[in-house]
matplotlib code that plots the C-alpha trace (Angstrom):
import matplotlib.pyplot as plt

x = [70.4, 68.4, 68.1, 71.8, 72.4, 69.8, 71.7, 75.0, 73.8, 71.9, 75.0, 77.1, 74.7, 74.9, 78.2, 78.8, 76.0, 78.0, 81.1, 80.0, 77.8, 81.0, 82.5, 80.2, 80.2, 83.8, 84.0, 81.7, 83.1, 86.1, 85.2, 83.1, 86.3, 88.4, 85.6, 85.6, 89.0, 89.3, 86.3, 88.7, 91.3, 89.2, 87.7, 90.9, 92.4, 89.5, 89.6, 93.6, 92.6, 90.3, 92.3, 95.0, 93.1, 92.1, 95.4, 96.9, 94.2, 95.1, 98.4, 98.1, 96.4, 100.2, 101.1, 97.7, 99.7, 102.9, 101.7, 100.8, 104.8, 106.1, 104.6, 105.7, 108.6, 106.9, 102.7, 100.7, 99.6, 95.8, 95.9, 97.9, 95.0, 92.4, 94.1, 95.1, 91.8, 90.2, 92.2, 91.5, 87.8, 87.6, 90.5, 89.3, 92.8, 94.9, 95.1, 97.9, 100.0, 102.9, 105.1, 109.1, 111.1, 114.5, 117.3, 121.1, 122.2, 123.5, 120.0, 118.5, 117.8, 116.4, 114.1, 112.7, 111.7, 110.2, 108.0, 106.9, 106.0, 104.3, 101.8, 101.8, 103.4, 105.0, 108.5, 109.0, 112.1, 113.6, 113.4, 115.9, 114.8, 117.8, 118.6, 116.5, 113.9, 113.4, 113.0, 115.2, 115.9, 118.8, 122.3, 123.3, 126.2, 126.2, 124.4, 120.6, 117.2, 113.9, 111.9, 108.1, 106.5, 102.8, 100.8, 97.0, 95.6, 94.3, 95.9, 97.5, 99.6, 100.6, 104.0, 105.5, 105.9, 109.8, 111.0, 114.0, 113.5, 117.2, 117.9, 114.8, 116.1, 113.8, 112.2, 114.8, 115.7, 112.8, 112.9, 116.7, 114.8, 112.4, 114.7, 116.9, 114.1, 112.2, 108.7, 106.3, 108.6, 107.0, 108.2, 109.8, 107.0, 105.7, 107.9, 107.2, 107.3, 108.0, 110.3, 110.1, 110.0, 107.5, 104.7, 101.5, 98.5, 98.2, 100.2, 98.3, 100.0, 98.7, 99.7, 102.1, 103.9, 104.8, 106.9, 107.1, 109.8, 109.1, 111.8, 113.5, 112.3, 115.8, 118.0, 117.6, 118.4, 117.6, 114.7, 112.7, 110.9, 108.5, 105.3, 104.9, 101.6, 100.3, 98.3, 95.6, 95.9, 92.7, 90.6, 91.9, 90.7, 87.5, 86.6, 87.6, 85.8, 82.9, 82.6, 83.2, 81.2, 83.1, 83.1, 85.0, 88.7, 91.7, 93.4, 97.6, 99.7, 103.2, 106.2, 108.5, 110.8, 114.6, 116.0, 113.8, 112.0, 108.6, 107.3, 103.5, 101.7, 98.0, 95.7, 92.5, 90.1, 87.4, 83.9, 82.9, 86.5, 85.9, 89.0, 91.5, 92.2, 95.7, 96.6, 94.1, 96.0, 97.3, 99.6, 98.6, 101.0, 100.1, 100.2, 100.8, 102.7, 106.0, 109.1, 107.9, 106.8, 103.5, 101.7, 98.1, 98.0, 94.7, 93.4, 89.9, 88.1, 86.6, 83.5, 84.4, 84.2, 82.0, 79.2, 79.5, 79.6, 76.4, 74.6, 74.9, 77.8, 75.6, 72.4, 74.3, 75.4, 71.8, 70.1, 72.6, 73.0, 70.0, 71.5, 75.4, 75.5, 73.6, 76.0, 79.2, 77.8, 76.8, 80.6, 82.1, 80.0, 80.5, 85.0, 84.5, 82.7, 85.8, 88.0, 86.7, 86.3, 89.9, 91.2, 89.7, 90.4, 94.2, 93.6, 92.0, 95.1, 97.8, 95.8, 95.9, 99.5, 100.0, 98.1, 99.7, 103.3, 102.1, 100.9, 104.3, 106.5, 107.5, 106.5, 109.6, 112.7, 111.1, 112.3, 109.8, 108.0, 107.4, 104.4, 105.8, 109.0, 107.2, 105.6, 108.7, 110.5, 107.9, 108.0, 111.6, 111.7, 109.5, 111.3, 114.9, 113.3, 112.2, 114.9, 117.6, 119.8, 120.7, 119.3, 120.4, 119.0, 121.1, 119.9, 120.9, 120.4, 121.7, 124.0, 122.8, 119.8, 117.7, 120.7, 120.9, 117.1, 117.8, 120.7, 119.5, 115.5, 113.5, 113.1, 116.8, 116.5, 113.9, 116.8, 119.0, 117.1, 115.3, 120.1, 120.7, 117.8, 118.9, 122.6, 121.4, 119.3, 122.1, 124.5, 122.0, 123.0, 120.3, 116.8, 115.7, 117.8, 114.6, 116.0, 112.8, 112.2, 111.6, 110.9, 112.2, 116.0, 116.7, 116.7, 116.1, 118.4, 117.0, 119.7, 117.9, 120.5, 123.2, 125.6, 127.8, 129.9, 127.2, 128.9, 131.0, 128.2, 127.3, 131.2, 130.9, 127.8, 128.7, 131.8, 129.6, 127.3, 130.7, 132.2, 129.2, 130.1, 126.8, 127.8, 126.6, 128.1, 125.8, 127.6, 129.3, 131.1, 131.9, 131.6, 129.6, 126.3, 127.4, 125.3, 125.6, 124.9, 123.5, 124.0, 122.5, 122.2, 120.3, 120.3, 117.6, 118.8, 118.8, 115.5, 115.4, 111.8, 111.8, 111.0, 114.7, 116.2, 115.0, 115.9, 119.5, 120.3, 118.4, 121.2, 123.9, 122.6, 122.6, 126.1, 127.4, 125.9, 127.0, 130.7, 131.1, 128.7, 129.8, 130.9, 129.3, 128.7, 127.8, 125.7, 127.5, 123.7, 124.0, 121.2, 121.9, 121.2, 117.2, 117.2, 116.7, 119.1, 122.0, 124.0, 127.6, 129.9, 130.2, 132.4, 136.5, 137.5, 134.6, 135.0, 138.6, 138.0, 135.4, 137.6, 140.8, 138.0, 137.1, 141.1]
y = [20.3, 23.0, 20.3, 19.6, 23.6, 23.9, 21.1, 22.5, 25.7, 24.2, 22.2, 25.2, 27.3, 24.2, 24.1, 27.5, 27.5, 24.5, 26.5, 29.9, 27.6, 25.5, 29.1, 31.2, 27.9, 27.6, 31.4, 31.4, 28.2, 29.8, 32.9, 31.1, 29.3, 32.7, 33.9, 31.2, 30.7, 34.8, 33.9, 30.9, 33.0, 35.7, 32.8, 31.9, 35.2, 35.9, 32.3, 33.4, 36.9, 35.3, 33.3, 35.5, 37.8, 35.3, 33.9, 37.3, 38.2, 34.7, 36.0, 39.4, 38.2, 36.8, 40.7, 40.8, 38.1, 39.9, 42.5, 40.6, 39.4, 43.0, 44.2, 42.0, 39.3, 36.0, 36.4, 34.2, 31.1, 32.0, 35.3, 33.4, 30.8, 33.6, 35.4, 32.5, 30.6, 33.6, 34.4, 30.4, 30.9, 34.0, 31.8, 28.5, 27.6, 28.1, 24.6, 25.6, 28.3, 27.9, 30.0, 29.7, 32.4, 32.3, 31.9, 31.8, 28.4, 30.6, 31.6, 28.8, 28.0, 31.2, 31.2, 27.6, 29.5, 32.4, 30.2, 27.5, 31.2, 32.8, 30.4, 28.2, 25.1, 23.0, 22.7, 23.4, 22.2, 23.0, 19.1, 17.8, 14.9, 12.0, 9.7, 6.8, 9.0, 9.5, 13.0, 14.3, 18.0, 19.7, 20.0, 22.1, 24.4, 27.1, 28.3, 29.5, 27.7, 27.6, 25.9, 25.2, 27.1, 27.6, 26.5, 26.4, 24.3, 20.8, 17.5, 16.6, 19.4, 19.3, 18.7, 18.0, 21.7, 22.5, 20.9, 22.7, 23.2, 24.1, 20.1, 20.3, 21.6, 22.8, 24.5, 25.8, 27.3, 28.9, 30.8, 31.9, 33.3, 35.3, 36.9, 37.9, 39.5, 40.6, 40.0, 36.8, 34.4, 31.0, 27.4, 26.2, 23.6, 20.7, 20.7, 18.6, 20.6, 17.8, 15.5, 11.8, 10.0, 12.8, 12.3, 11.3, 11.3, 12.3, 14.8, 16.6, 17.6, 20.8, 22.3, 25.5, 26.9, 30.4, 32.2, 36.0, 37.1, 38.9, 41.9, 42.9, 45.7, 48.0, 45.9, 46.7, 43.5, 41.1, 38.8, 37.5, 34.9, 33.6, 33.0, 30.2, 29.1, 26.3, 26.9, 24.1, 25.4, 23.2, 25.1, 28.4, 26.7, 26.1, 29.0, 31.1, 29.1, 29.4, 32.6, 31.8, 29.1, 27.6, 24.0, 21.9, 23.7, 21.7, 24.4, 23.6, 25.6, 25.7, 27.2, 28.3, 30.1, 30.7, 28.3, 25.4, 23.2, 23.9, 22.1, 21.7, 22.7, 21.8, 20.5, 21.3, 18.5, 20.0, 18.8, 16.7, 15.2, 14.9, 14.2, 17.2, 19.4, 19.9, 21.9, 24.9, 25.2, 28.7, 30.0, 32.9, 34.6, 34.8, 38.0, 36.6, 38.2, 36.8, 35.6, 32.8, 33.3, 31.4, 30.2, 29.2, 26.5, 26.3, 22.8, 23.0, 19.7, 19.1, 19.9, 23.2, 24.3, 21.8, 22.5, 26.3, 25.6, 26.2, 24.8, 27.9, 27.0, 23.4, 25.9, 28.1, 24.9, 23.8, 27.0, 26.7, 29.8, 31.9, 32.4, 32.5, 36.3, 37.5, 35.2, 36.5, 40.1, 39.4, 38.4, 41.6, 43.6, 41.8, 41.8, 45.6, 46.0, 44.0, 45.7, 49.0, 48.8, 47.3, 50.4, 52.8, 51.0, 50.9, 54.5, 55.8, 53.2, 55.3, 58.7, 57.8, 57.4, 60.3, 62.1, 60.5, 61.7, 65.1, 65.6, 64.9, 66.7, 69.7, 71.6, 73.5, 71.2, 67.8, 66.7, 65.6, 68.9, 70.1, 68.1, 64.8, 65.5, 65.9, 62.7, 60.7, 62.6, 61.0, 57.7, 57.3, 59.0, 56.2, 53.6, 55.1, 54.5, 51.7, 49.7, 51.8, 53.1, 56.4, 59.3, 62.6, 65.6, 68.0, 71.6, 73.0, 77.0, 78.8, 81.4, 84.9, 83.4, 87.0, 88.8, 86.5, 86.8, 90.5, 90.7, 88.0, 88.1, 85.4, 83.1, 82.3, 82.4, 79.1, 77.6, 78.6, 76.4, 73.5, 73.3, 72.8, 70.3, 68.2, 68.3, 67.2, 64.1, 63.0, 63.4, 60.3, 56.8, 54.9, 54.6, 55.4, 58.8, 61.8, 65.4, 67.7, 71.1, 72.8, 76.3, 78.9, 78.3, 76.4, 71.9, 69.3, 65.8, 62.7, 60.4, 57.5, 55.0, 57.2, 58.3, 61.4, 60.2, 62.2, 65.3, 63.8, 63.3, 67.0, 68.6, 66.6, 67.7, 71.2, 70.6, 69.5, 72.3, 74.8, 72.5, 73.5, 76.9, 78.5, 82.2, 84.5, 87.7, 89.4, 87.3, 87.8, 84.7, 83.5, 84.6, 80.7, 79.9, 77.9, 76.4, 76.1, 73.5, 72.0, 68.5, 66.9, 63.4, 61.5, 58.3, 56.4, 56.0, 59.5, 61.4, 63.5, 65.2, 65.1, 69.3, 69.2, 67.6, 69.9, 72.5, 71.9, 71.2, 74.5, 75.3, 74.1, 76.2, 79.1, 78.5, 77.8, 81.0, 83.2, 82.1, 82.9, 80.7, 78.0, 75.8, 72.3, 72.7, 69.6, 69.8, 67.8, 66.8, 65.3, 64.9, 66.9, 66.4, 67.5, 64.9, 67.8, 67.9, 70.5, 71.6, 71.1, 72.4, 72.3, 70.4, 71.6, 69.9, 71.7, 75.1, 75.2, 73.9, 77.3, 79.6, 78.7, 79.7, 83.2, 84.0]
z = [-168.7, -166.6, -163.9, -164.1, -163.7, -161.0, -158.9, -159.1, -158.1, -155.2, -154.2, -154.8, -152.7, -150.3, -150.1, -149.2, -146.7, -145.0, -145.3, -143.8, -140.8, -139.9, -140.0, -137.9, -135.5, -135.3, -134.4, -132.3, -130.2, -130.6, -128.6, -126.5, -125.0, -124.7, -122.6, -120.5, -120.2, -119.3, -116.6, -115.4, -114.6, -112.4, -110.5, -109.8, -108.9, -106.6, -104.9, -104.5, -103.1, -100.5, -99.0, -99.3, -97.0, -94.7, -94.1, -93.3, -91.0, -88.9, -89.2, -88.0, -84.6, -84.1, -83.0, -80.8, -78.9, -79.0, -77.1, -74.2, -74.0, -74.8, -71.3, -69.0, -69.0, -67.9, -68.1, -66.3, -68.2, -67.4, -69.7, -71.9, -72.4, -72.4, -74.9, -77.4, -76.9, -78.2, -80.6, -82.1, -81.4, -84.1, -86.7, -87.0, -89.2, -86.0, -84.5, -81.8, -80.3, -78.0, -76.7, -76.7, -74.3, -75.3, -72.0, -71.8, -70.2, -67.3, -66.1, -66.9, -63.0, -62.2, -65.1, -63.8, -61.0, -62.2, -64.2, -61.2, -59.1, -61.6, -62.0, -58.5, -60.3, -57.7, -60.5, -64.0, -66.0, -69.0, -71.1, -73.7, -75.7, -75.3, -78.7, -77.2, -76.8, -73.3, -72.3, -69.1, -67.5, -69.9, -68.4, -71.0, -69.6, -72.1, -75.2, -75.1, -74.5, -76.2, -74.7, -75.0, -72.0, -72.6, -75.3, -76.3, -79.0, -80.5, -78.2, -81.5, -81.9, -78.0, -76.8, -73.5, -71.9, -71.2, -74.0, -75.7, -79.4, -80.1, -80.3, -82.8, -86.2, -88.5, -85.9, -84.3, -88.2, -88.3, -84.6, -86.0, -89.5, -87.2, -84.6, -87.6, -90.1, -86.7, -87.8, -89.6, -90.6, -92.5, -92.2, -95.7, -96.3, -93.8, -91.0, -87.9, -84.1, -82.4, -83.0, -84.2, -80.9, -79.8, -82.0, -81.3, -83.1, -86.6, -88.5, -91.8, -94.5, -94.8, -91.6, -91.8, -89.0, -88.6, -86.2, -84.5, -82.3, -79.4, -78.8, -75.8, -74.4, -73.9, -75.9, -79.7, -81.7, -79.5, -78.7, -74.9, -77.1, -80.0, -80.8, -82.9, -84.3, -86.5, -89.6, -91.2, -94.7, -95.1, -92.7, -94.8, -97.8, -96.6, -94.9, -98.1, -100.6, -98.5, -99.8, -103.6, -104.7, -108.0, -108.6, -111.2, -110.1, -108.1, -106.5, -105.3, -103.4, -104.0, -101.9, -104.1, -101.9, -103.3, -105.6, -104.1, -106.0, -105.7, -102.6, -102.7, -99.2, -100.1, -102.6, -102.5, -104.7, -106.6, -105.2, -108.5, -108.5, -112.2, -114.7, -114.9, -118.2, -117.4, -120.8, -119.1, -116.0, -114.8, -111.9, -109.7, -107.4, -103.8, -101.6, -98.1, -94.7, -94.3, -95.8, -98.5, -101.9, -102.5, -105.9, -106.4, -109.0, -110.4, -112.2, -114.5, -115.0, -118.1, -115.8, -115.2, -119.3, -120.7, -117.9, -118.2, -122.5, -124.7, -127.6, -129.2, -132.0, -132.7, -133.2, -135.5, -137.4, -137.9, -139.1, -141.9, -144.4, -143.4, -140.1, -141.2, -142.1, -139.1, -137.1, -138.7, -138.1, -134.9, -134.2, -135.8, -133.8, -130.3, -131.2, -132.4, -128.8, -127.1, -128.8, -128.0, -124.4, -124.1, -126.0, -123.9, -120.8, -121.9, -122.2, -119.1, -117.5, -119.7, -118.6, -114.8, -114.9, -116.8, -114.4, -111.4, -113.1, -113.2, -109.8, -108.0, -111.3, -111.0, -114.6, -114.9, -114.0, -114.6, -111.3, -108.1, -106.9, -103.2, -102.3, -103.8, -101.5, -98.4, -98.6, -100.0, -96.9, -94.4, -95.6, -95.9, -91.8, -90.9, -92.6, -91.2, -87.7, -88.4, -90.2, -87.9, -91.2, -91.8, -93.7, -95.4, -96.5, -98.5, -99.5, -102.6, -103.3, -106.5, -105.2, -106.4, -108.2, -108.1, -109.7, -112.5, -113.4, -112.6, -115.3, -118.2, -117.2, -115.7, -119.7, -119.0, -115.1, -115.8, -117.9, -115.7, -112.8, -115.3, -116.3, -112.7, -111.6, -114.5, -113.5, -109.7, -111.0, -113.7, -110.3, -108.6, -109.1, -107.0, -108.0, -104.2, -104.4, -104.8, -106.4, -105.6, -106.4, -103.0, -104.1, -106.0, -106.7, -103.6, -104.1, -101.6, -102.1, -100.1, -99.6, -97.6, -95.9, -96.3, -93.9, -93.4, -96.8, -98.7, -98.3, -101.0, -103.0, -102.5, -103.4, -106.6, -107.5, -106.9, -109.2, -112.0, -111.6, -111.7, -114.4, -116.4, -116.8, -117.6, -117.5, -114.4, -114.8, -111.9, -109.8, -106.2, -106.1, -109.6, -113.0, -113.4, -111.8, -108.7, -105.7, -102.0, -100.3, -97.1, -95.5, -92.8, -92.0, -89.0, -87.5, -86.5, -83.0, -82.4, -80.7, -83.6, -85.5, -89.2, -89.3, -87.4, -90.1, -92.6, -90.2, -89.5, -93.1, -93.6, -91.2, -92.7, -96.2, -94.4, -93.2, -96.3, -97.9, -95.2, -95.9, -99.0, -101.1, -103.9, -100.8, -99.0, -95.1, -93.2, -89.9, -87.2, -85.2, -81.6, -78.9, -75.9, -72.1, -72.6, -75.6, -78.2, -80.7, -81.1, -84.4, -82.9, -85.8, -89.3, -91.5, -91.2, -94.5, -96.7, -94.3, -95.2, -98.7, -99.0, -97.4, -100.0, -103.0, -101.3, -101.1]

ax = plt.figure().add_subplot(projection="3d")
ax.plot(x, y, z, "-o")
ax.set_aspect("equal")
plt.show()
């Protein structure tokens, strides 16, 4: 009887032992697998960042080359060699570079000529490639030319100089996608430069061509040429993962530009070339110059996990139930540690942000403050000039602002202003339109690609402010807080410093204040004989608008 109760206790105890082991060792395997599948993902994402980097530093060296085009019309093909030959030397993945000026028909003569005196050739012709293949001087009549003029790289990716890539479609899609976005434009995929009766020796699959147009210098918009360069996405790869040493991943990269189906530009075998666990795969987006949008597929083997796996969850299994509690405890402790640092890592994130938010707030309005302004203000100048749009400033002051904190003390003067700020934001329907505080009473309104229209923008928001009736019976002008208002706007062409925007909307403020207040002016800017700008006039409409209020 005792021996029957001793054995059922013993296989009870047994039993639970068993239980609590294939517990702990499940756990444990369990977490083992999340850790390596978290470790996975940054190999991954620093592989992707790698080459990333790599890749736009072979692109950059594209605008080194630009700038030997910008300077003079047709440069010798000697400092061309010099300069791309380098330029290959320091970026092993750049297997060729050519370069395409693009001519009108018309000139087409003249700009054979240049090209056989610049550089002592005895001729030089502009080539069209004929359906049987054969490859004769153009007689094209009208149109443009882009033909191949100088290049420098492997004899496989060589072509016969003078050819004209219009008759070459892909290629001639891509020069079009550069001179309209006017910088790095990709190729959609594996596109051939020369055509099919051109083609000699082999082609790879993972070669990527990228174009950069070369602007006229005097004539905005338009183009003297391109640059176009081939990429061996394989020598990318390998000089990147020559700095991260991971094996058991297959690494893709797809282009998955538009509404495209995803075209795949390299793969990349892992060095053990071991079976692939597909269910573990994961997509990383790629940060890379230019017009595409790029994904790093990244493939484990069974490799990758099993050989980076332990014994520890087989161990745990043996020691059995001496070992399961100090297992299970050793697990709470290690999630309670996880946990904890991703809790205070969410919040030092959340406190960064919050602290980032308060820097460019203004306390009192809850609307961008001075110093955020001035920097929104100089990147949206640069961008005006650069992207040739428009931009307006408008300057809002609250008319008789000191007798109202005079009359109903400054508690409901801060009302007063926080009532106003708000009105002014709710007025702004773009995400890219910035209300600022810009000290005491007076607001600043950047309007970036906006023309002179805003001054319609600025009567309405006058109205609303009027139209909300908050009593000011210190007033000069109206029994209601009201505003003047500012407006100046600048186009990109004009010779114009950002302190003179500010100025003549500053300007236009004043204006409106000395004519009575509660009114819009406009500043009419135009760039005189000296270049500096000049405030002509202000606007008639809003002037006459202003002077029917006074009477």
């Amino acid at each position: 009887m005792k021996d029957t109760v001793t054995r059922n206790w013993a296989l009870l105890v047994l039993t639970l032992g068993l239980m609590l082991s294939l517990g702990a060792a499940w756990l444990l395997h369990f977490s083992e697998q999340e850790q390596l599948r978290n470790r996975f993902v940054k190999d991954v994402s620093d592989r992707s960042a790698v080459f990333s980097r790599e890749l736009n530093t072979s692109l950059e060296t594209l605008y080194t080359l630009q700038t030997l085009f910008i300077g003079q019309a047709i440069p010798r093909l000697e400092d061309f060699e010099f300069v791309a030959s380098n330029t290959r030397a320091r970026h092993k993945d750049i297997v060729a570079i050519y370069w395409v000026p693009e001519i009108s028909a018309g000139l087409r003569d003249v700009f054979e000529r240049d090209i056989a005196t610049t550089n002592g050739f005895r001729t030089f012709k502009v080539l069209r490639q004929q359906p049987d293949g054969q490859v004769v001087p153009s007689d094209k009549a009208s149109g443009l030319h882009r033909p191949v003029v100088y290049f420098q790289g492997e004899l496989s990716q060589k072509i016969p100089l003078g050819i004209d890539l219009t008759d070459n479609y892909p290629v001639n899609s891509l020069l079009m996608q550069a001179k309209l976005s006017g910088g790095l434009t990709l190729s959609s995929g594996r596109i051939a430069l020369k055509d099919s009766l051109l083609k000699q020796g082999d082609y790879h699959s993972s070669m990527m061509k990228v174009a950069l147009s070369i602007p006229l210098r005097g004539y905005p918009g338009k183009v003297a040429g391109y640059i176009v360069t081939v990429i061996d996405l394989r020598e990318s790869f390998a000089k990147a993962l020559s700095q991260i040493r991971v094996a058991g991943i297959d690494m893709k990269l797809w282009d998955q530009t538009g509404v495209q189906e995803p075209m795949l530009l390299h793969h990349h075998v892992s060095r053990t070339r071991l079976e692939i666990d597909e269910r573990r795969s994961t997509l990383v987006p790629m940060h890379v110059n230019g017009n595409r949008q790029w994904f790093m597929e990244a493939l484990p083997t069974f490799y990758y996990f099993n050989n980076k796996a332990t014994w520890l969850p087989h161990l745990v299994f043996v020691l059995g139930m001496s070992l399961t509690g100090l297992i299970c405890f050793s697990f709470v402790r290690i999630a309670r540690r996880n946990a904890k640092i991703r809790h205070e890592t969410h919040q030092l994130l959340t406190s960064n942000q919050e602290l980032a938010e308060i820097s460019r707030t203004d306390a009192l309005t809850a609307v961008a403050n001075r110093r955020y302004f001035d920097e929104v203000l100089d990147k949206e100048w640069k961008r005006s000039l650069r992207n040739k749009t428009p931009l307006t400033l408008i300057m809002v002051d609250i008319d008789c602002f000191k007798l109202y904190n005079d009359y109903y003390g400054h508690l409901e003067g801060d009302e007063c202003i926080h009532a106003v700020a708000q009105t002014l934001r709710d007025m702004m329907s773009r995400p890219m339109d910035l209300v600022a505080r810009y000290g005491g009473e007076e607001f600043a309104i950047l309007l970036p690609d906006t023309n002179e229209n805003a001054v319609i923008l600025a009567e309405q928001c006058r109205k609303m402010i009027e139209q909300q009736r908050i009593a000011h019976a210190a007033s000069k002008v109206s029994p209601y807080v009201t505003v003047s208002m500012g407006v100046a706007t600048v186009n990109a062409a004009q010779t114009l410093d950002v302190s003179e925007l500010i100025r003549h909307a500053d300007r236009a403020l004043y204006s409106a204040k000395a004519n009575g207040r509660n009114q819009v002016v406009r500043a009419e800017i135009e760039v005189g004989h000296g270049g500096a700008p000049q405030l002509l006039e202000q606007n008639p409409l809003i002037q006459q608008g202003s002077e029917k209020r006074e009477r």
